[in-house]
N, C-alpha and C positions, 0 to 999 in steps of 0.2 A: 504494500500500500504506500504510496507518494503522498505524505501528509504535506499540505502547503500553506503557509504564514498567511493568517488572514491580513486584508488589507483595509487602511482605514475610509469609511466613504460621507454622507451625508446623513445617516441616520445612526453609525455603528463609531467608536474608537477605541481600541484593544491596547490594552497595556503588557507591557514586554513579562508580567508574572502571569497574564491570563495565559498568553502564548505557553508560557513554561509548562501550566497546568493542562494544557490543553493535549499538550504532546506528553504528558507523560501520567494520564488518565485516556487516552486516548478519542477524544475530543475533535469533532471535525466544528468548522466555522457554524452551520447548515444547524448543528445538531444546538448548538448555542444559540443562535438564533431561535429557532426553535421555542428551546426554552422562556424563554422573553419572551414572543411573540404570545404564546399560550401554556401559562405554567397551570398546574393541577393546584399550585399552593403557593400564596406569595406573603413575606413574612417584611419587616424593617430586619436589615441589613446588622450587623455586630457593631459596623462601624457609622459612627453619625450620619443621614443623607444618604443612607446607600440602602437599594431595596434589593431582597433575596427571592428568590425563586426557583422553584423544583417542580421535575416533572419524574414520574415511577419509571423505572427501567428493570431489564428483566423479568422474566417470569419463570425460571426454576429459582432464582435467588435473586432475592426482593433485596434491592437496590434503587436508590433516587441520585439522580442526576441536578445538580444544583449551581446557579449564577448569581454572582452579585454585581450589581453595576449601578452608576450613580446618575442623574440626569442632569448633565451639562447645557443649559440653554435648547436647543434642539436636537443635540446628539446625547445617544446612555454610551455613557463611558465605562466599560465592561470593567470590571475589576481584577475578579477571580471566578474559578469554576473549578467545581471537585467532584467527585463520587462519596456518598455518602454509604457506607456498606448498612444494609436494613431500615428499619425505616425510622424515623426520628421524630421525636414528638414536639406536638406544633409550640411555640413557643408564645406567638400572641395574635389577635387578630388583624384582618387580611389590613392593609393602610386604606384609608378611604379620603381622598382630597376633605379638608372643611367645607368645600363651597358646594362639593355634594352630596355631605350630612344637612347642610344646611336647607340646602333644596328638597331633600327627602324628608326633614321635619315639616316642613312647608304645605306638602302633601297631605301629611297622616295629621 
């Protein structure tokens, strides 16, 4: 397999440790993406501003696949990504903007 360095574009910018983690979890661009575009579970990040996100992987060994990336003006500036071996318990609820707590009190 020809693993290749993703590139930075208009909506994506990869840091030289996501790269590391990617090649050595073996990690394509596609599958990262991926995950962002539709995760099964999205948590706040460890580190301030940064949001985490997992999607399930495997099915003889229950595995989750996990990104954190931060949002730079227009671009998520990808952080890290790892495997997470079984499955890990949720840590708090999913982030919801204020402005659409706001508007769904509005409603109800």
């Amino acid at each position: 397999m020809n693993w290749k360095f993703p590139k930075d574009d208009a909506k994506y910018s990869w840091t030289r440790h996501v790269v590391g983690k990617m090649q050595y979890y073996r990690l394509s661009e596609s599958i990262v993406k991926r995950i962002i575009r539709a995760p099964k579970r999205v948590e706040n990040g460890v580190a301030e501003g940064t949001v985490a996100c997992m999607q399930p992987a495997g099915s003889k060994k229950k595995q989750e696949l996990w990104v954190m990336y931060q949002i730079k003006g227009s671009k998520k500036h990808i952080i890290t990504a790892w495997r997470y071996p079984g499955i890990s318990p949720v840590r708090d609820q999913i982030p919801i903007p204020p402005d659409i707590l706001e508007e769904l009190k509005g409603i109800v």
